[in-house]
PASEBA-1860 file (N, C-alpha, C; in nm, 3 decimals):
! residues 219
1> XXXXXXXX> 2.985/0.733/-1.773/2.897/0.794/-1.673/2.765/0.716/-1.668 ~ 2.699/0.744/-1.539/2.591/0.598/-1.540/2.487/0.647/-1.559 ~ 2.394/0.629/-1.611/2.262/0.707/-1.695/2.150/0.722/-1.561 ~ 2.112/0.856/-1.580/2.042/0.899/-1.439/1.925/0.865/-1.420 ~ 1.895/0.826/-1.284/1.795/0.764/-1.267/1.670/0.854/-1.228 ~ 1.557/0.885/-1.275/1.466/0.946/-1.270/1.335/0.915/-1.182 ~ 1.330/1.005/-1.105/1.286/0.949/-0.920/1.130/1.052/-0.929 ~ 0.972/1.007/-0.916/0.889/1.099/-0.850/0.859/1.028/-0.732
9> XXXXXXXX> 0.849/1.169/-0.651/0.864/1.137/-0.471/0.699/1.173/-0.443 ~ 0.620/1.091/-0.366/0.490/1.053/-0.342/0.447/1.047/-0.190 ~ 0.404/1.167/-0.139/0.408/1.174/0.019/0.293/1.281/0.030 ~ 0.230/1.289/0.152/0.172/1.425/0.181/0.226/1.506/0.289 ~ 0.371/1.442/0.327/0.398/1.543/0.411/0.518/1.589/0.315 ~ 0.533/1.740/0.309/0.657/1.820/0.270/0.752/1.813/0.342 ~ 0.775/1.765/0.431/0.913/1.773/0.510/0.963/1.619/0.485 ~ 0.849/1.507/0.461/0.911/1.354/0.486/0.986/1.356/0.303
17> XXXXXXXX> 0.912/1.455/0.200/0.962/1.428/0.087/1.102/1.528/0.071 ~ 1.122/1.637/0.140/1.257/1.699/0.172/1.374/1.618/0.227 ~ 1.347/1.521/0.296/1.393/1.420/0.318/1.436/1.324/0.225 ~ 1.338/1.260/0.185/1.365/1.136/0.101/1.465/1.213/0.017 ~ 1.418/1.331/-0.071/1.445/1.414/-0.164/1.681/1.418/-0.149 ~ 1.699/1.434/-0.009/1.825/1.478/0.035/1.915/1.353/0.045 ~ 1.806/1.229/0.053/1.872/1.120/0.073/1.896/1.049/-0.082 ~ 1.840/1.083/-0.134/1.824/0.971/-0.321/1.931/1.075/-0.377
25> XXXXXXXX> 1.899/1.205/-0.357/2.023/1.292/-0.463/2.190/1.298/-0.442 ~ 2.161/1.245/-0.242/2.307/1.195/-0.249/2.389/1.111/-0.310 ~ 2.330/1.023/-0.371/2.374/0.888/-0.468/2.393/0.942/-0.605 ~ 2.521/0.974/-0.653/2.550/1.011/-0.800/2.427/1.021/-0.927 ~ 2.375/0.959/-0.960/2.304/0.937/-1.027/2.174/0.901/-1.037 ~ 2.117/0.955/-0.897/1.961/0.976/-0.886/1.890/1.153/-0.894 ~ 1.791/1.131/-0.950/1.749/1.299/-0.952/1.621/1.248/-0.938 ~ 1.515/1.342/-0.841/1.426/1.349/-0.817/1.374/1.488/-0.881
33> XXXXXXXX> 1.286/1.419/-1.013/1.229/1.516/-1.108/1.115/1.586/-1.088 ~ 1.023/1.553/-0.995/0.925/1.601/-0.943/0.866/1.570/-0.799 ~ 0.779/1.578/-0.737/0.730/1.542/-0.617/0.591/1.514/-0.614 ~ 0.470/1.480/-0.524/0.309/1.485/-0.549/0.303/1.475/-0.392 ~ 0.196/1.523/-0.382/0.112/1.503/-0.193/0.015/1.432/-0.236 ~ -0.085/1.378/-0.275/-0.166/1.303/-0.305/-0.168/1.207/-0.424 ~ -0.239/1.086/-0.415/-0.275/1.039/-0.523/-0.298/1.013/-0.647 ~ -0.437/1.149/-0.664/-0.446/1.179/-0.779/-0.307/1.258/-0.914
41> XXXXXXXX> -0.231/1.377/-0.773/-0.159/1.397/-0.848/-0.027/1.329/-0.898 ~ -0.036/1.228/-0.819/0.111/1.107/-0.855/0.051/1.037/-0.991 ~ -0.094/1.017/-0.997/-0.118/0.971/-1.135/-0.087/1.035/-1.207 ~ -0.120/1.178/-1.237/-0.125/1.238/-1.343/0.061/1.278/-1.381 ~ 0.140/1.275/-1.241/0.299/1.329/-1.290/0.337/1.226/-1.336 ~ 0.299/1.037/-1.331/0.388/0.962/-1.374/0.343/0.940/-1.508 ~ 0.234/0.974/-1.585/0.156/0.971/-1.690/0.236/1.059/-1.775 ~ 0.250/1.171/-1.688/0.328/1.293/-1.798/0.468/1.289/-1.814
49> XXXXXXXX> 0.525/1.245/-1.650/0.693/1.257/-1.657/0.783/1.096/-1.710 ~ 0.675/1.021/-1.676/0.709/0.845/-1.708/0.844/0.809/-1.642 ~ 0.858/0.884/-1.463/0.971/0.864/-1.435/1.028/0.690/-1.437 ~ 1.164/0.707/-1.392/1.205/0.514/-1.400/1.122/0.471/-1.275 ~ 1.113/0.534/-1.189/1.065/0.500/-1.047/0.970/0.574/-0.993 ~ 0.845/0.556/-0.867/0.758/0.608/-0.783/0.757/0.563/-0.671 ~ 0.800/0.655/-0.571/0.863/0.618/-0.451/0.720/0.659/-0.373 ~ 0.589/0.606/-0.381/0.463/0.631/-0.315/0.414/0.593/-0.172
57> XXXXXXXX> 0.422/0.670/-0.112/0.372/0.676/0.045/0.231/0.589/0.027 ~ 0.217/0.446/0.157/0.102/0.370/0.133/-0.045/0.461/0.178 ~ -0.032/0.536/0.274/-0.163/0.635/0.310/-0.170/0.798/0.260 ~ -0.243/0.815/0.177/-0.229/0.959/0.152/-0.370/1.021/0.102 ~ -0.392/1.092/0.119/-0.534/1.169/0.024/-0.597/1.141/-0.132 ~ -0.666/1.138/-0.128/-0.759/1.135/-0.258/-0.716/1.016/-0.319 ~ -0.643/0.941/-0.341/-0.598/0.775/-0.352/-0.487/0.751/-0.325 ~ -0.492/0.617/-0.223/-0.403/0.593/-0.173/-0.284/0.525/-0.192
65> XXXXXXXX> -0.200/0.432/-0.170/-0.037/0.419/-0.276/-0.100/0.298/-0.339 ~ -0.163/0.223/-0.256/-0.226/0.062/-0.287/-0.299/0.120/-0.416 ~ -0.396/0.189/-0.442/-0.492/0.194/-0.572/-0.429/0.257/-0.660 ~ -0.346/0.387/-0.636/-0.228/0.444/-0.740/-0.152/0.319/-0.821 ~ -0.137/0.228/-0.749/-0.028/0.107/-0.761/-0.112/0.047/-0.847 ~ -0.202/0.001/-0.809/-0.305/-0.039/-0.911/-0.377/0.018/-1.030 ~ -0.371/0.112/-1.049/-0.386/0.150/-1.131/-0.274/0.231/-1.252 ~ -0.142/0.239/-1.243/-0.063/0.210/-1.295/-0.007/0.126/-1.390
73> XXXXXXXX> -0.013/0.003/-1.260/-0.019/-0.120/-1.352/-0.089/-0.134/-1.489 ~ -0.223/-0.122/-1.469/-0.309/-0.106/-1.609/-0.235/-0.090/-1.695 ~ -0.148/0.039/-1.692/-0.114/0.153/-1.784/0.041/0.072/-1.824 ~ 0.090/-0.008/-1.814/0.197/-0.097/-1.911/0.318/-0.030/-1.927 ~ 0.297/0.127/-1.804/0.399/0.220/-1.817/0.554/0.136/-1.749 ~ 0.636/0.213/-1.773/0.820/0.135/-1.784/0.804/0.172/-1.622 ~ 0.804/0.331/-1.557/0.807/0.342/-1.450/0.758/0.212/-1.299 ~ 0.851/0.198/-1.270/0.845/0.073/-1.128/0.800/0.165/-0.999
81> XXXXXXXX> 0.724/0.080/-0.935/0.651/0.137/-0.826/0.697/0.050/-0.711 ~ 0.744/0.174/-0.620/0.819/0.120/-0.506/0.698/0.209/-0.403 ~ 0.663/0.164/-0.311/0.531/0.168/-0.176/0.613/0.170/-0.049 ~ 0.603/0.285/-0.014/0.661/0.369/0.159/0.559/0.343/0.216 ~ 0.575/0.281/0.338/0.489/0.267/0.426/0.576/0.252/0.589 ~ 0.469/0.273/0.677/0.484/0.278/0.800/0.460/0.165/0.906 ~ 0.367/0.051/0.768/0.312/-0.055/0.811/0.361/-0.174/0.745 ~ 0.446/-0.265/0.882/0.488/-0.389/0.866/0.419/-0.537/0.845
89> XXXXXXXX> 0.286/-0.478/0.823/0.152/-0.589/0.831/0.175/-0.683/0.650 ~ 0.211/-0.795/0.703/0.225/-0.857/0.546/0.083/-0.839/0.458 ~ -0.030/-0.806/0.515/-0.115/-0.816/0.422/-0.126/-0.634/0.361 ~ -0.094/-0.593/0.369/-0.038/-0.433/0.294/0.091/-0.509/0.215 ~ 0.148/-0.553/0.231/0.286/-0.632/0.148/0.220/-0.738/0.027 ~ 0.137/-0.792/0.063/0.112/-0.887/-0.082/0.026/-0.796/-0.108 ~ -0.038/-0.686/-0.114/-0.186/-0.672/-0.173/-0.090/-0.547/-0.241 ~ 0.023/-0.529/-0.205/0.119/-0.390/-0.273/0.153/-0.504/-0.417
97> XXXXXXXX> 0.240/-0.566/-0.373/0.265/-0.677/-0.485/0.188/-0.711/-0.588 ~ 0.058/-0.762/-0.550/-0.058/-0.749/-0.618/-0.078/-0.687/-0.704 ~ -0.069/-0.554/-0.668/-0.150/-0.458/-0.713/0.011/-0.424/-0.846 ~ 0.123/-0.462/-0.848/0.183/-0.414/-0.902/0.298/-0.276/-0.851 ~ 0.304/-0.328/-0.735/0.427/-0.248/-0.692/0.528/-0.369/-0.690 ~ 0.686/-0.278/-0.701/0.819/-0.372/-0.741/0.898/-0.381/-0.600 ~ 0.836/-0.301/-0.517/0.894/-0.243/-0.401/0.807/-0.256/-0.322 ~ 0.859/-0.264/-0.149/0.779/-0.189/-0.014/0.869/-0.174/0.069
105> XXXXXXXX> 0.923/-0.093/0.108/1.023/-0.034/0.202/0.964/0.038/0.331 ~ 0.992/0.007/0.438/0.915/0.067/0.549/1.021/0.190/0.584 ~ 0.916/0.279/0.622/0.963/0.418/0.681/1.092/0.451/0.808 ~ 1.059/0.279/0.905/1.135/0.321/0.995/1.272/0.209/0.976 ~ 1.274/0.204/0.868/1.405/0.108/0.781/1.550/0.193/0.758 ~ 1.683/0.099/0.776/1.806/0.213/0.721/1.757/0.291/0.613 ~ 1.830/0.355/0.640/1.831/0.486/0.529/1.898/0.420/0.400 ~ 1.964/0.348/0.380/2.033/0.263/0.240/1.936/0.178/0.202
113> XXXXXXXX> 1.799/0.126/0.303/1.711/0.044/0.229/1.622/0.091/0.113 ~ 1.624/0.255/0.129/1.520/0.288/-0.003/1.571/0.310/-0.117 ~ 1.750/0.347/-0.078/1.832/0.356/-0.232/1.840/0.142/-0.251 ~ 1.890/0.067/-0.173/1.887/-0.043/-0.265/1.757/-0.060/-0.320 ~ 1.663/-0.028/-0.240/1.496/-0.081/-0.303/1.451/0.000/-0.475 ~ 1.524/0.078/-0.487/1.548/0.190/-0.667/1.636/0.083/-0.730 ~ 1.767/0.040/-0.704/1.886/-0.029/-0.750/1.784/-0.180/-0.790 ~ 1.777/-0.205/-0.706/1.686/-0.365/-0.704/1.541/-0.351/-0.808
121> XXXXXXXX> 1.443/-0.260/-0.815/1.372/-0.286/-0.868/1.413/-0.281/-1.048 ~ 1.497/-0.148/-1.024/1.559/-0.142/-1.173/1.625/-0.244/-1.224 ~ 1.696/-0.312/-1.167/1.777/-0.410/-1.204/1.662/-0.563/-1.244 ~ 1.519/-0.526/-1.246/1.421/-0.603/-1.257/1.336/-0.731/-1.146 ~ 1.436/-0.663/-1.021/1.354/-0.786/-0.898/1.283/-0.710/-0.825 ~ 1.222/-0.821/-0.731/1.115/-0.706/-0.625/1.238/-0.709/-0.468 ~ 1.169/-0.561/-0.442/1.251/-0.523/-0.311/1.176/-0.534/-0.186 ~ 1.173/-0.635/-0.050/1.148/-0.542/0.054/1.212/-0.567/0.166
129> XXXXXXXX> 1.156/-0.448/0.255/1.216/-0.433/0.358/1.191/-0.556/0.449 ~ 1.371/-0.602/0.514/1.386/-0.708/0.606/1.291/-0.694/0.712 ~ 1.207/-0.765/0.804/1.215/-0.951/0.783/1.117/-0.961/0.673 ~ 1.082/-0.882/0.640/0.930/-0.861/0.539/0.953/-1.014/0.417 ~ 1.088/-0.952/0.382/1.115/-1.017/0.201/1.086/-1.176/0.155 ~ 1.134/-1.264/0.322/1.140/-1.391/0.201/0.984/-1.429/0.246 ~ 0.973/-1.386/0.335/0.822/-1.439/0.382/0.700/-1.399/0.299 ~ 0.677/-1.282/0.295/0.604/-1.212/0.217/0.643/-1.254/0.053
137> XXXXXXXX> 0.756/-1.229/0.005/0.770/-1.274/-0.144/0.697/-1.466/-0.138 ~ 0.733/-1.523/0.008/0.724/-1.686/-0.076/0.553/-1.686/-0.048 ~ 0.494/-1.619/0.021/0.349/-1.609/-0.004/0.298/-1.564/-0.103 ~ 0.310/-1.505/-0.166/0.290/-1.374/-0.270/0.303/-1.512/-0.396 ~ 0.427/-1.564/-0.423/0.427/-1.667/-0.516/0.317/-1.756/-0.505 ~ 0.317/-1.800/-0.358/0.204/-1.954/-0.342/0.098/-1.894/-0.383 ~ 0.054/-1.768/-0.367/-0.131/-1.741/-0.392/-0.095/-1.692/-0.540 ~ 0.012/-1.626/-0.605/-0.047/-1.641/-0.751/-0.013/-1.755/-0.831
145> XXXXXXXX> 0.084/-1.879/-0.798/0.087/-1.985/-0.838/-0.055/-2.091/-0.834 ~ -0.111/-2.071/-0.727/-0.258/-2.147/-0.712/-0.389/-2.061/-0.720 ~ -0.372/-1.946/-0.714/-0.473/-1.889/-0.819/-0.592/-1.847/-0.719 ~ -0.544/-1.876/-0.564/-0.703/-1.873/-0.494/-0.645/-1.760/-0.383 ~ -0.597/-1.654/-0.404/-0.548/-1.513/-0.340/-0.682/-1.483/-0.324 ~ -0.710/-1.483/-0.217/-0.855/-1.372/-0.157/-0.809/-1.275/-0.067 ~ -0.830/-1.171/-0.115/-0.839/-1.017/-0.050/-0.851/-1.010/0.104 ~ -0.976/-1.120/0.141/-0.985/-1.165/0.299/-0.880/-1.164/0.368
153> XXXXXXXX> -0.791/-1.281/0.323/-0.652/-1.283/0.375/-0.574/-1.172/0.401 ~ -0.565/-1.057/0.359/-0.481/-0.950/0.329/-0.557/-0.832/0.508 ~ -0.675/-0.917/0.574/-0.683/-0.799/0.661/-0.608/-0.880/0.811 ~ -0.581/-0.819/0.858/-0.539/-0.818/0.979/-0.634/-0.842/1.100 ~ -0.597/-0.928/1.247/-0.682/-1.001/1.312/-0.779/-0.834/1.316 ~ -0.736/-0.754/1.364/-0.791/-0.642/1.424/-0.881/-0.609/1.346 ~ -0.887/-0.566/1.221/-0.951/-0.551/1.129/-1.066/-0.661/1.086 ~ -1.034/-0.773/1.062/-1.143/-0.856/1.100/-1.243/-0.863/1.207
161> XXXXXXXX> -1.178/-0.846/1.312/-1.284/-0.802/1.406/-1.350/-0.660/1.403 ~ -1.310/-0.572/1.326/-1.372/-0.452/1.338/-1.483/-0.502/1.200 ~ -1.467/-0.562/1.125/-1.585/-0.611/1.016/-1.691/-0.667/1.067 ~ -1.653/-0.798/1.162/-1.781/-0.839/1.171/-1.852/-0.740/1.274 ~ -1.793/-0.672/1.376/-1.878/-0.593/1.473/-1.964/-0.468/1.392 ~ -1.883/-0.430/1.291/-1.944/-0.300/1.186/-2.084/-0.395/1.110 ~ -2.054/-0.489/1.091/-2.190/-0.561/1.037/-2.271/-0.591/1.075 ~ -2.230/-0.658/1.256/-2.351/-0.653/1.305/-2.432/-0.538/1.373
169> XXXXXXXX> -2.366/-0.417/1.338/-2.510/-0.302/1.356/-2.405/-0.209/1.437 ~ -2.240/-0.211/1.515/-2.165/-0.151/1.648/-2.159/-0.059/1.552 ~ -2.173/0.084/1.617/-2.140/0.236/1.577/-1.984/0.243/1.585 ~ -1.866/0.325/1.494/-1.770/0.344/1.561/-1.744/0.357/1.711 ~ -1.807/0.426/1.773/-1.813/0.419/1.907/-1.835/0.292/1.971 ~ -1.879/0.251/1.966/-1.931/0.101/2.008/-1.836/0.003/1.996 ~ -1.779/-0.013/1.838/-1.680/-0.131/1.874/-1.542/-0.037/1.913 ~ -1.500/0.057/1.937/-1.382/0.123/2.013/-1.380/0.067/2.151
177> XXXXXXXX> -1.503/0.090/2.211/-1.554/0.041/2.348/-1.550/-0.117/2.400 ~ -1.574/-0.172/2.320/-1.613/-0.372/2.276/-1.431/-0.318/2.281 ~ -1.354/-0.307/2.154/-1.236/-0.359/2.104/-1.065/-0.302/2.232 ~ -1.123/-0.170/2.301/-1.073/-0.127/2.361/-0.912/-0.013/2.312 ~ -1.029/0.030/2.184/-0.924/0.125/2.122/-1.044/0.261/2.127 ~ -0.960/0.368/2.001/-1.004/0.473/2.032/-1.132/0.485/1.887 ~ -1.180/0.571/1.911/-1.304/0.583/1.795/-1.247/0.610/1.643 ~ -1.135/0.669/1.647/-1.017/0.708/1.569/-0.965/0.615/1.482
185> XXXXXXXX> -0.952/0.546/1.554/-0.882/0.425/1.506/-0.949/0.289/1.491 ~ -1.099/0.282/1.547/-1.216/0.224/1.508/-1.250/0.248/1.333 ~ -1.286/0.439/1.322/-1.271/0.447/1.228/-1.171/0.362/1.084 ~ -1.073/0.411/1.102/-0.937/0.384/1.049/-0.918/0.271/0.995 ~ -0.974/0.138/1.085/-0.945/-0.019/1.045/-1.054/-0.002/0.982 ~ -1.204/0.059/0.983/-1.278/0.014/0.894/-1.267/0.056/0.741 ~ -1.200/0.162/0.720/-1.137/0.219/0.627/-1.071/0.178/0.548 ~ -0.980/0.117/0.668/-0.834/0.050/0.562/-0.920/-0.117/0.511
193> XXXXXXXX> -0.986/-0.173/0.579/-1.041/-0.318/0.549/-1.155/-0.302/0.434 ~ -1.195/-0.180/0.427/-1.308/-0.186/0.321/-1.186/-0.169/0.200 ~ -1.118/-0.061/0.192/-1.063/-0.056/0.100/-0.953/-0.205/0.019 ~ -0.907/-0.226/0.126/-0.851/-0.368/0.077/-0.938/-0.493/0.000 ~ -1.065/-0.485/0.079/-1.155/-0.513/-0.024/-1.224/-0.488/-0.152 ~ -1.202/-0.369/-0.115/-1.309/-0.299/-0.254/-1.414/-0.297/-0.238 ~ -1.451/-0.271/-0.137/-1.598/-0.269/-0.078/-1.621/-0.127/-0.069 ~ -1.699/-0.050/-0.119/-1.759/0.111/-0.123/-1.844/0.170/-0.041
201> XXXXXXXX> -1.959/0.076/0.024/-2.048/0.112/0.120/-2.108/-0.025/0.229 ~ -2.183/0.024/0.309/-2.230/-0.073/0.436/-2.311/-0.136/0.366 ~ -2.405/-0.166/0.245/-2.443/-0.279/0.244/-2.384/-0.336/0.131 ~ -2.288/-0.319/0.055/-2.175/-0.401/-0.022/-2.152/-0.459/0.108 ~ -2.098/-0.420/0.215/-2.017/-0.499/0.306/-2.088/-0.616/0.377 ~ -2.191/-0.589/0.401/-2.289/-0.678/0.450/-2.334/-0.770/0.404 ~ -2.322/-0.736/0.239/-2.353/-0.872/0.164/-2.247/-0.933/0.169 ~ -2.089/-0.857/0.142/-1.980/-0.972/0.150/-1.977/-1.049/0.302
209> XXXXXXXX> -2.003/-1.003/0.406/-2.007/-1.088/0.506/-2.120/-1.218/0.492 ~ -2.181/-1.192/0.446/-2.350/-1.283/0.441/-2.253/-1.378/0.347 ~ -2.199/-1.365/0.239/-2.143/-1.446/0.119/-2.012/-1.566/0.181 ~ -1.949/-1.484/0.308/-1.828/-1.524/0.348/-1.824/-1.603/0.468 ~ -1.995/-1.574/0.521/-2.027/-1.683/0.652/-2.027/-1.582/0.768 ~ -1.952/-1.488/0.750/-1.906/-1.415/0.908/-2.045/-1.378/0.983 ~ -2.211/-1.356/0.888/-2.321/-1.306/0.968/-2.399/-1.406/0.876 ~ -2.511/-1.444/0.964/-2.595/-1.550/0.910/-2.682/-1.465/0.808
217> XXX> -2.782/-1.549/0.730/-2.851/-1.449/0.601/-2.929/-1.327/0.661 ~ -2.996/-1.395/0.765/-3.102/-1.316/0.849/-3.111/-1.186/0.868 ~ -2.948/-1.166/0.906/-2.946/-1.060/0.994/-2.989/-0.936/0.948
END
């Protein structure tokens, strides 16, 4: 009999983890031992339960799958971290990698891609979802083989442009208007780009632009 594989499911919606939940237990020998809606509490269940696997949604409350992922890692724990996401953007794909996820499987992928992406990481390789894999894996090698991986790289054109306009002084409102999206989602890229950085507030950010060329010293 094949030794069971021990699954925590990492989402904030209850119905997407009823799901996942119906799809992993169909496979003989997966059990999903617990569940989390946020962040914080996916730290604390894989700390306590040390499942084989963490099947972590990339956007969620109080920390998100990227810093969970990262901070895991630290912890030298056996459990492999596989990253659900909705977003096909390679720079969420190396900065998952990065950070120590074994996995990234996108949401709107076959339904057999998240059981091979458990099979595959256990078996000790990294998993992701097609066209993602060879592209994303042969980048992922070149920047930690040469050692000069900058975080920069990891944002997206859109997002770059929502940096330098946030630096030079545009209100959410303002660059929605300039960019021709919604304030929402103005928000959102500045969110997701600070965080990929590690940038905490507007004048951390301002200095990294001043450092990176994007705004002259002056400004």
């Amino acid at each position: 009999m094949s030794k069971e594989i021990q699954i925590l499911l990492v989402d904030d919606h209850a119905i997407v983890r009823q799901g996942l939940r119906a799809l992993l237990e169909a496979e003989a020998n997966f059990k999903v031992v617990d569940e989390a809606g946020n962040g914080l509490d996916a730290l604390e269940k894989v700390k306590k339960l040390k499942p084989d696997v963490a099947i972590i949604d990339l956007m969620m409350p109080n920390l998100n799958g990227l810093e969970v992922a990262r901070q895991l890692s630290k912890l030298s724990l056996r459990t492999k971290i596989i990253i659900l996401s909705m977003y096909d953007d390679e720079g969420f794909v190396l900065e998952a990698l990065g950070n120590g996820a074994s996995g990234y499987v996108l949401k709107d992928s076959d339904s057999n891609d998240l059981v091979n992406a458990v099979r595959e990481v256990l078996a000790g390789r990294r998993y992701l979802s097609p066209p993602l894999s060879d592209r994303a894996i042969s980048a992922y090698q070149q920047f930690a083989k040469s050692g000069t991986f900058d975080k920069y790289d990891t944002l997206t054109t859109r997002e770059r442009e929502v940096l330098q306009l946030s630096v030079e002084g545009l209100t959410h409102s303002e660059i929605a208007t300039k960019l021709g999206i919604s304030t929402r989602t103005a928000e959102t890229h500045r969110a997701n780009l600070m965080n990929k950085l590690d940038i905490h507030s507007k004048a951390d950010l301002i200095r990294y632009a001043i450092k990176r060329g994007i705004i002259p010293m002056d400004k």
